[in-house]
C-alpha positions as CSV (number, residue, x, y, z in Angstrom):
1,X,-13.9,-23.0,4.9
2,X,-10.9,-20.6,4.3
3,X,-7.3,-20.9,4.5
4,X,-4.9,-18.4,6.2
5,X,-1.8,-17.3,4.8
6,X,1.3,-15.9,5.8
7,X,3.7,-13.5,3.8
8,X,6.6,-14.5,4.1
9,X,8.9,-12.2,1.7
10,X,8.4,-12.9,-1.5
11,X,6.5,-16.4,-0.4
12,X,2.7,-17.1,1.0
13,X,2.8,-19.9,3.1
14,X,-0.8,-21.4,4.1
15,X,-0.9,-21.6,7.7
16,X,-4.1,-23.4,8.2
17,X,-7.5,-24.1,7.1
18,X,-10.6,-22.9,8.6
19,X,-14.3,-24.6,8.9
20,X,-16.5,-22.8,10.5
21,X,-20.2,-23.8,10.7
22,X,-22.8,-21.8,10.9
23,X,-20.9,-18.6,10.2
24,X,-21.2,-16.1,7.1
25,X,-18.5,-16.4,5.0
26,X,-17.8,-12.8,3.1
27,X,-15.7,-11.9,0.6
28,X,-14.7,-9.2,-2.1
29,X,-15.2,-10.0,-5.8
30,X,-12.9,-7.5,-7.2
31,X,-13.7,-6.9,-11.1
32,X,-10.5,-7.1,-13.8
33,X,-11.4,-3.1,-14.3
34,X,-10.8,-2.4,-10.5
35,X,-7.7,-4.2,-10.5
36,X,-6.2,-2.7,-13.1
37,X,-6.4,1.1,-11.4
38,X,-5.2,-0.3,-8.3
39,X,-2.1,-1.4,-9.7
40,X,-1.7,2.0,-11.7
41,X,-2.7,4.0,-8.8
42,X,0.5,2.4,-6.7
43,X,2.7,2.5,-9.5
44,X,1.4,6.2,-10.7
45,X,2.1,7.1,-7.0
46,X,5.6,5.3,-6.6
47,X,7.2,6.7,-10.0
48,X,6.4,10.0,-8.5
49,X,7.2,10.2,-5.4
50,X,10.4,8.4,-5.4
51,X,12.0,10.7,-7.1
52,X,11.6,12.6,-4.1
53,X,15.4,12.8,-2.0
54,X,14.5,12.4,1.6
55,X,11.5,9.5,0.6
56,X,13.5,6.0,1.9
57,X,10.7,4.0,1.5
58,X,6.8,3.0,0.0
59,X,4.8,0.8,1.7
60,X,1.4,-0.4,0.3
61,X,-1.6,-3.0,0.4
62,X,-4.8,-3.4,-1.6
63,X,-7.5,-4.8,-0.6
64,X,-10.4,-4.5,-3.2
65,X,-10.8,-1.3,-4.3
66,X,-8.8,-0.1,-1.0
67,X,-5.5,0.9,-1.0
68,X,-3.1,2.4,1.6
69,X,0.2,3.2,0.9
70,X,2.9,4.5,3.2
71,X,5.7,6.8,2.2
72,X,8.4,7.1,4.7
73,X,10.9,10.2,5.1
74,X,14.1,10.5,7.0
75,X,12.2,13.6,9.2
76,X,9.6,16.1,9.1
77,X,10.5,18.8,6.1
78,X,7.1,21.4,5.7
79,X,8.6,21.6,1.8
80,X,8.9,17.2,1.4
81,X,5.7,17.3,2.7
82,X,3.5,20.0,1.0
83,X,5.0,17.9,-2.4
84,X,4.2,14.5,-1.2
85,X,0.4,15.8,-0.7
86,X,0.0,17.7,-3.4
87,X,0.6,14.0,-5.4
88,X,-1.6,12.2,-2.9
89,X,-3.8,14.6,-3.9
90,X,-3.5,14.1,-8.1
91,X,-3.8,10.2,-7.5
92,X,-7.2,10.4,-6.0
93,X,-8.6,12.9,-8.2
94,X,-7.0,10.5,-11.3
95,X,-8.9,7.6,-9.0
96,X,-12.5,8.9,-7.7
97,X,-13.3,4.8,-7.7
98,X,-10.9,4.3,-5.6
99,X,-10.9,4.6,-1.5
100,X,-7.1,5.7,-1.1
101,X,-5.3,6.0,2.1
102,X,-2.2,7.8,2.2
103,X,0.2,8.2,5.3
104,X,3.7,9.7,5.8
105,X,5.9,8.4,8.4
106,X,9.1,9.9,9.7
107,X,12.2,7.4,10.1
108,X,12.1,4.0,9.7
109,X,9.5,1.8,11.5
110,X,8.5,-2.0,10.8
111,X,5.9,-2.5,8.5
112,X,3.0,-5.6,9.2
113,X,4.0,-8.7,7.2
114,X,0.5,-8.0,4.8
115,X,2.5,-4.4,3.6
116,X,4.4,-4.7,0.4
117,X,7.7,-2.6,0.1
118,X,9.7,-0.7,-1.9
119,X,13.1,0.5,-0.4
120,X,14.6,3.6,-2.2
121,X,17.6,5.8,-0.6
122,X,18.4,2.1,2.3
123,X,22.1,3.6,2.6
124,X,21.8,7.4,2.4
């Protein structure tokens, strides 16, 4: 048995409730330790790369010790970019434990509802 939620904003709304029989059920025990560096990885990452000007928004998930964020640019600049690596870089060499997936998208695209996200420059 598992439920299935929805974000919804701020709000998770259960959807529904699962049995399945005969089916393995698997899930990720994630330790205190692990959770703790995946919420200073993100927030390590956004403090730094928000102070970037043509950065409009962070996008992010975790699940376990996985965690993809997406920082999104108004267009392709070789110099924004080169800087936005080199701190993709410093987060995963500050977090070896961690399996960090980092992707920079141009404009302004719709994120999947199980993204989190942080809107910076909205009206420039």
């Amino acid at each position: 048995m598992y439920n299935i939620y929805k974000n919804k904003g701020r709000e998770r709304i259960k959807m529904q409730t699962v049995i399945e029989k005969n089916k393995p059920y698997y899930f990720t025990i994630v330790t205190q330790e692990t959770s703790n560096k995946v919420v200073k990885a993100i927030n390590d990452f956004i403090l730094k790369v928000i102070i970037i000007p043509t950065v409009v928004k962070i996008a992010y998930k975790a699940e376990g010790n996985i965690v993809t964020i997406w920082t999104f640019i108004k267009k392709p600049d070789n110099d924004i970019l080169l800087k936005i690596h080199s701190l993709e870089q410093k987060i995963m060499e500050k977090f070896p434990d961690l399996i960090l997936d980092f992707t920079v998208i141009f404009g302004n695209k719709e994120l999947p509802e199980d993204f989190n996200e942080i809107s910076i420059n909205a009206n420039s």
